[in-house]
C-alpha positions in Angstrom: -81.7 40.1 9.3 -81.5 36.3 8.8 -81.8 33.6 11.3 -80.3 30.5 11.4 -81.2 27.3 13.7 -78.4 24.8 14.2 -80.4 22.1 15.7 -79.2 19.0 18.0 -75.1 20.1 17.5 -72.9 18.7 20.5 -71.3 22.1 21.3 -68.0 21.6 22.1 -68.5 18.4 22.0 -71.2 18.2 25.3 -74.9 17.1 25.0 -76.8 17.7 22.1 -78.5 21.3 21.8 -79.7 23.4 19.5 -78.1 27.0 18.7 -80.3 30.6 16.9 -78.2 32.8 15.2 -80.4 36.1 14.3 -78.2 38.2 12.1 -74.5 38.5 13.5 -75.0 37.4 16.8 -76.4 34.1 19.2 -79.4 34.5 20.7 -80.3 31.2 22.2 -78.6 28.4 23.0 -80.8 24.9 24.5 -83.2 22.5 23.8 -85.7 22.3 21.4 -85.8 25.9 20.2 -87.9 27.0 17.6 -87.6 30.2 14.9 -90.5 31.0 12.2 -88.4 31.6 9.3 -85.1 30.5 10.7 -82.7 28.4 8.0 -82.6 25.0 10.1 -79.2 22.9 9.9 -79.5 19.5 11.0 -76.6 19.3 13.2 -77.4 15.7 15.1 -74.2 14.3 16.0 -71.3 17.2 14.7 -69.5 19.2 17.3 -69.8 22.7 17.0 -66.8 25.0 17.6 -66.5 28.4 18.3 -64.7 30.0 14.7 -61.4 28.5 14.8 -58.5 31.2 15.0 -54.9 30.8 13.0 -52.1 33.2 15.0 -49.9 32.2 11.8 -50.9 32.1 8.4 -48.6 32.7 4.7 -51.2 34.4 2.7 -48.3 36.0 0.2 -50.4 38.9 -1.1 -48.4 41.3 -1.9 -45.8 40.0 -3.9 -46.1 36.6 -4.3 -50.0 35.7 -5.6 -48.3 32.9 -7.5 -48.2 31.2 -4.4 -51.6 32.6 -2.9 -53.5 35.5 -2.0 -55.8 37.1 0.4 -58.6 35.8 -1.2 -57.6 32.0 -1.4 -56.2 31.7 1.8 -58.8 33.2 3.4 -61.1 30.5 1.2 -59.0 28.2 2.4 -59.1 29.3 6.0 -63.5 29.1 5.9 -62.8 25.4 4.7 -60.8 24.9 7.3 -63.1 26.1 10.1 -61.5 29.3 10.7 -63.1 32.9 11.2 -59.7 34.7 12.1 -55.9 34.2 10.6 -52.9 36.1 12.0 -51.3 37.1 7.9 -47.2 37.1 8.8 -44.9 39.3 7.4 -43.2 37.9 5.1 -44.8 39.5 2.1 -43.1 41.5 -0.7 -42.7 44.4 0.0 -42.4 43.3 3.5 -45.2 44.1 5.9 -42.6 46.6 8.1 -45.0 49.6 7.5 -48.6 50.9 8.1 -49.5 51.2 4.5 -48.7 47.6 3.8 -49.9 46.5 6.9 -53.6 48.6 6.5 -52.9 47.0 2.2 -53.3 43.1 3.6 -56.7 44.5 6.6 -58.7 45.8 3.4 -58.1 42.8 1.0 -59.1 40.4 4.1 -62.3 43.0 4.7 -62.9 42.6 1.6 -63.0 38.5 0.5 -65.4 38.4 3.5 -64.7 34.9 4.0 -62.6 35.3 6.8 -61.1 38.3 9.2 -57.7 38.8 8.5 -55.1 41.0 11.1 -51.9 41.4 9.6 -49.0 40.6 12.0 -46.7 43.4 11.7 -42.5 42.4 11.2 -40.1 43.5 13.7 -37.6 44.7 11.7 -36.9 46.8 8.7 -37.0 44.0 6.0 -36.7 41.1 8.2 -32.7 42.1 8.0 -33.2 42.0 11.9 -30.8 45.0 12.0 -33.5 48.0 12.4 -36.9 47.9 13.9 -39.6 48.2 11.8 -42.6 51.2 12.6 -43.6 49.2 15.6 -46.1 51.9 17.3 -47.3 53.6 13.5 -48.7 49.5 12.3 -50.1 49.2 15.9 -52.1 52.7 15.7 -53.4 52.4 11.5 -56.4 51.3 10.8 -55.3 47.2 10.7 -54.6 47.9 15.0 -51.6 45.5 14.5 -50.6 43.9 18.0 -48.4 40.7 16.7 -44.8 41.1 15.2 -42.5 38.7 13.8 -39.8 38.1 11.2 -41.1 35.0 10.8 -39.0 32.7 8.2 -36.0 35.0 9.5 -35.1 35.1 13.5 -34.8 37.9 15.4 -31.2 36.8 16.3 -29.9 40.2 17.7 -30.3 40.5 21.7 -30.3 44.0 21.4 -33.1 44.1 18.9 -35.3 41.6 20.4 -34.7 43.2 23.5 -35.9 46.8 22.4 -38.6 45.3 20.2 -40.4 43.4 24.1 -39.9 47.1 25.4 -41.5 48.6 22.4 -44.9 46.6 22.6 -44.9 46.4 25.7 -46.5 50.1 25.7 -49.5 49.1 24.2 -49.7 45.2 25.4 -48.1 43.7 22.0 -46.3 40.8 21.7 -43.0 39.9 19.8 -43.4 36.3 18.0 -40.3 34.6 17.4 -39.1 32.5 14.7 -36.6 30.5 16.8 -33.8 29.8 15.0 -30.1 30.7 15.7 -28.8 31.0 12.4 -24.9 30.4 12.4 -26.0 26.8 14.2 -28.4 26.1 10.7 -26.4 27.5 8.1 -26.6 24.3 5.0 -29.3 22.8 7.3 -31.9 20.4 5.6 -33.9 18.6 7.7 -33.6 18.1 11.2 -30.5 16.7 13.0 -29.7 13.1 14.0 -29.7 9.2 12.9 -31.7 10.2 9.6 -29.4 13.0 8.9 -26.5 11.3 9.3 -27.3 8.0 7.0 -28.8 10.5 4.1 -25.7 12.7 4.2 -28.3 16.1 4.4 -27.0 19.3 6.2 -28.6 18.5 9.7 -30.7 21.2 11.7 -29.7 20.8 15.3 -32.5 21.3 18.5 -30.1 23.4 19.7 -30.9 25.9 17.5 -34.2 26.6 18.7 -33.7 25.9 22.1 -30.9 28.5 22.9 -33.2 31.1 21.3 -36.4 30.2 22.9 -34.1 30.2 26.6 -32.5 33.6 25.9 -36.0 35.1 24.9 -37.3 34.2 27.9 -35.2 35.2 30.2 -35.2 38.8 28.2 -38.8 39.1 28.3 -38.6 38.1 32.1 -36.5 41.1 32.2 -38.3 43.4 30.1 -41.8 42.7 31.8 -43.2 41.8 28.3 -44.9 39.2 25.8 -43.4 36.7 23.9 -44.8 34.0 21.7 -42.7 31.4 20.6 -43.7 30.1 16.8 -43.9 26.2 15.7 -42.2 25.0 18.8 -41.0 22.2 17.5 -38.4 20.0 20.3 -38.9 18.5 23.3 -36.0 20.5 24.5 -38.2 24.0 24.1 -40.7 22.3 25.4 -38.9 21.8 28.7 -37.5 25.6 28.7 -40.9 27.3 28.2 -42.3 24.6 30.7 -39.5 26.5 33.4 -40.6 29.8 32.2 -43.5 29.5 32.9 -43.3 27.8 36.5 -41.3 31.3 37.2 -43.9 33.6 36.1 -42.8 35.0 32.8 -44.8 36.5 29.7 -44.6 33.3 27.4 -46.5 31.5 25.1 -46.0 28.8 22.7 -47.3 27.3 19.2 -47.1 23.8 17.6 -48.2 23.1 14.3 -50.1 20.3 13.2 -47.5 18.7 11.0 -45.2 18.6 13.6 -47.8 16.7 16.1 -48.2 13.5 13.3 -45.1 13.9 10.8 -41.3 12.6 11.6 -38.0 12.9 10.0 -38.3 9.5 8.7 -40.2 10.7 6.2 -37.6 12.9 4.7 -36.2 9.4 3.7 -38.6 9.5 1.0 -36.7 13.1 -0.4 -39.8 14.4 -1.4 -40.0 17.7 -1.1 -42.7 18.1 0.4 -41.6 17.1 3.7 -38.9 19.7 3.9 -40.4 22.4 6.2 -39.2 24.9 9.0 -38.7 24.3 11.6 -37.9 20.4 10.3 -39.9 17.3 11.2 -38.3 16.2 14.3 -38.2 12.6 16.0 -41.0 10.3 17.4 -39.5 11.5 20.9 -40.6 15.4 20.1 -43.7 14.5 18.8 -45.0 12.8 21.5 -43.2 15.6 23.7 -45.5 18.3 22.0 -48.4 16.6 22.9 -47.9 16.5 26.0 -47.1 19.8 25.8 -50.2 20.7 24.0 -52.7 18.7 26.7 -50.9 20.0 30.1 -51.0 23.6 28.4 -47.5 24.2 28.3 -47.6 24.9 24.6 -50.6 27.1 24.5 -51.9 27.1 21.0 -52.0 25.0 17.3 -50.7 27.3 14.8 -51.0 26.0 11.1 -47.6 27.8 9.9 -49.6 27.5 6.5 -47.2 28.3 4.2 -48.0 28.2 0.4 -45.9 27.4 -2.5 -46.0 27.4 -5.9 -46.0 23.5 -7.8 -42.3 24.4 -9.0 -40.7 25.5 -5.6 -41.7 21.9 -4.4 -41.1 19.3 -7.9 -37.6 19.6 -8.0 -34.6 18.4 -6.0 -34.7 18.5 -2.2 -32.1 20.9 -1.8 -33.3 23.3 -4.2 -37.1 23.3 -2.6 -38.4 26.1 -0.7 -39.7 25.0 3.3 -43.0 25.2 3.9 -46.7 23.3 3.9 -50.3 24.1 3.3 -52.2 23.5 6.2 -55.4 25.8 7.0 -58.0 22.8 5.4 -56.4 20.2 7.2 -55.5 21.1 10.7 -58.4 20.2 12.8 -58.6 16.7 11.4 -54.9 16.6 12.2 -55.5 17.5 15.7 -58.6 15.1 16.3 -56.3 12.1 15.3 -53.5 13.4 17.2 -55.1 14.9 20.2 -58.6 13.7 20.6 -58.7 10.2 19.3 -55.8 9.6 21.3 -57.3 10.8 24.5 -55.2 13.1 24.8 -58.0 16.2 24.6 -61.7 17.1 24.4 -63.2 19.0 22.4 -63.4 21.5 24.5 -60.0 21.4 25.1 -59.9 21.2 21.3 -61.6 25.2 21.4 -59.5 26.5 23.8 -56.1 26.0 21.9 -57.6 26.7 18.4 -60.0 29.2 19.0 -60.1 30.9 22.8 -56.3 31.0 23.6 -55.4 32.4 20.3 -57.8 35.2 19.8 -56.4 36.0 23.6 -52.5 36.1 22.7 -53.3 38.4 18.9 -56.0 40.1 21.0 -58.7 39.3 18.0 -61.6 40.7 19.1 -65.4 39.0 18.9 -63.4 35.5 18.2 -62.4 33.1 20.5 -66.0 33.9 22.6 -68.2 31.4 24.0 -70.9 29.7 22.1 -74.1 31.2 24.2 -76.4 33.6 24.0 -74.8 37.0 23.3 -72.0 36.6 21.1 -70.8 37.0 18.2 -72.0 34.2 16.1 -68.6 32.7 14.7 -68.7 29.3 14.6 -67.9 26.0 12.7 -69.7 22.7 12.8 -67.3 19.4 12.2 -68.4 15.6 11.7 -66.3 14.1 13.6 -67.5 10.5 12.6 -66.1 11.4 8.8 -62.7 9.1 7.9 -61.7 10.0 4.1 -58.4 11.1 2.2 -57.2 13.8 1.9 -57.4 14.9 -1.9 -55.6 18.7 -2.2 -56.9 18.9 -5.5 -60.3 19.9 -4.1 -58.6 22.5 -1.5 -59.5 25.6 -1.8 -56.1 27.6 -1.4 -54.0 28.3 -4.5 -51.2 25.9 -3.7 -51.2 22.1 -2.8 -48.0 21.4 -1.1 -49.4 19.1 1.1 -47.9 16.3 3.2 -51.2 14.5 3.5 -52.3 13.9 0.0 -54.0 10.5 -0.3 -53.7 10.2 3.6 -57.0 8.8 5.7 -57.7 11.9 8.3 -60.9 12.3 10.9 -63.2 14.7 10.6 -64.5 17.1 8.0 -65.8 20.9 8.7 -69.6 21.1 7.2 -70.2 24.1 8.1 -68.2 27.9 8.6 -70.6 31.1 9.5 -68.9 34.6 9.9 -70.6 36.9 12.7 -73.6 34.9 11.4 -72.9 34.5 7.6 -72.5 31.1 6.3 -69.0 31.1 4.6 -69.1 27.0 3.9 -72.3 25.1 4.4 -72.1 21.0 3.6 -68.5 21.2 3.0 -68.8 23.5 0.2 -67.6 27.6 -0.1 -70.5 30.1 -0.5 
């Protein structure tokens, strides 16, 4: 069994101290701790993090490797920081059964670089006219306890309805795509001034917001979970701010692109600013993080969503939605959140690592870093400034919105129940 000393790492982001890893697990955590034989990593000044966990990831496999697979994303993920991502559905064939579902666990189990649970769809297909084997995904071997259409809403009441009842038996939760699609039907990019003097389909807050009310109010009367996906307004940010103040089952993501990026950037049509749900206005951004520090949205959900070079060169109406965004979310969120003042590091591990791995139920991440757990964990320099360069990313695709952009921080180090999966910046 190996040991490994981090010495003299701020841990989430507190005074300096050192940290032993023997084999999978911490075994020590204080000041000046020693190990014969222990692989020492001089840690003076970084912030260690427990392992960072995605609750919505696009890792494509199977169907469309083109795009990426289990094995890049998951790369990309122990680049990123992460020890856990949350694979949606969206796959073809579609992730609506256990075979496919227990397919995606084994090929994560296997890259070793990162756990992977597959979130299970709700529907047959994502036609959102049938649901999927709800109960047979949650009892296979890949214990599925997220489910989503994600890309497609659950727009049927009925449905959504019987799908809250469904998990509810075994303390699931339904994640919604919220999008009411007769409202966004020719949409583009999000709805308003920009829209208007560009002459693009607009995609009204609306659309969202009536979805994220009604869900609500049916898992308030179902007694159940439900997680709201890339929240994205400061409309929903109001409704799941009430549905919370009365009690109900509700959580809420916002993704790092929609915490920096605006609609005024779609002026540019480059297609790789065309994502779902849209970049909003300045107004919603600063709204989400808000929303983000008070805890009404809960969690920061990458939405990383790969695409092949020619699904993003080519005109903006004929480009698919979508970003990378596993290797550049937590320096996204330090400029956004933390060197704003807006968050703390700590505060920094409870929306990317604790409150996750508590709504998807991911079991051994999200823990504390002290003695006793499991040791995931990832080690960031916070003082680092550079830009970002995709062509040194790790995940198959590079439809990024940040290329050549100055971001903070830079993760050094990824270990994986005590395996280094990234040590000085570079995959093992």
């Amino acid at each position: 069994m190996s040991k490994t000393l981090i010495r003299g790492a701020k841990v989430l982001g507190g005074e300096p101290q050192d940290v032993l890893i023997d084999g999978e697990t911490i075994t020590q955590v204080g000041a000046g701790l020693s190990a014969e034989g222990a692989e020492v990593v001089e840690a003076g000044g970084k912030v260690l993090l427990p392992g960072l966990v995605d609750l919505h990831t696009h890792l494509r496999e199977p169907g469309r490797e083109d795009s990426e697979t289990v094995l890049t994303g998951t790369r990309a993920a122990a680049s990123g920081g992460y020890t856990n991502v949350f694979a949606m559905a969206n796959t073809f064939p579609v992730a609506d059964t256990a075979g496919v579902v227990e397919q995606v666990w084994r090929l994560g189990q296997e890259s070793g670089y990162c756990d992977v649970q597959p979130i299970g769809a709700v529907t047959v297909g994502l036609e959102g006219q049938k649901l999927a084997e709800l109960g047979a995904m949650h009892e296979s071997a890949a214990g599925v306890t997220v489910f989503s259409d994600d890309g497609k809403c659950v727009h049927d009441a009925v449905i959504m309805r019987r799908a809250l009842e469904y998990v509810k038996a075994f303390d699931g939760v339904v994640a919604q795509h919220a999008q009411e699609p007769r409202l966004t039907e020719g949409a583009q990019m999000n709805e308003g001034v920009v829209s208007a003097e560009l002459g693009l389909g607009g995609w009204p807050a609306v659309a969202e917001e009536s979805v994220i009310a009604r869900d609500v109010l049916l898992a308030d009367h179902v007694g159940s979970r439900v997680h709201i996906c890339h929240l994205s307004t400061a409309g929903s940010v109001e409704i799941v701010r009430w549905a919370k103040s009365r009690g109900i089952r509700v959580t809420a993501e916002v993704t790092p692109h929609h915490l920096l990026l605006t609609d005024e950037l779609v002026r540019s049509y480059n297609p790789v600013y065309k994502v779902n749900p849209p970049l909003r206005t300045e107004r919603d951004v600063l709204a989400l993080r808000e929303a983000l520090a008070d805890g009404t949205i809960d969690i920061v959900a990458t939405d990383h969503a790969p695409h092949p070079q020619e699904d993003k060169d080519c005109e903006w109406a004929a480009a698919a939605m979508g970003m990378v965004g596993l290797e550049t979310a937590l320096s996204v969120v330090q400029e956004t959140m933390v060197d704003t003042g807006l968050l703390d590091w700590a505060g920094v591990a409870d929306r990317m690592s604790f409150t996750p791995a508590r709504v998807g139920r991911a079991e051994g991440h999200g823990r504390p870093v002290s003695a006793g757990e499991p040791a995931n964990l990832t080690l960031v320099d916070t003082a680092y400034r550079g830009p970002v360069d995709p062509a040194g990313f790790a995940s198959r695709s590079r439809n990024t919105p940040y290329e050549g952009r100055e971001l903070p921080g830079r993760v050094t180090h990824t270990w994986l129940r005590g395996k280094a999966t990234l040590v000085d910046g570079k995959l093992t």
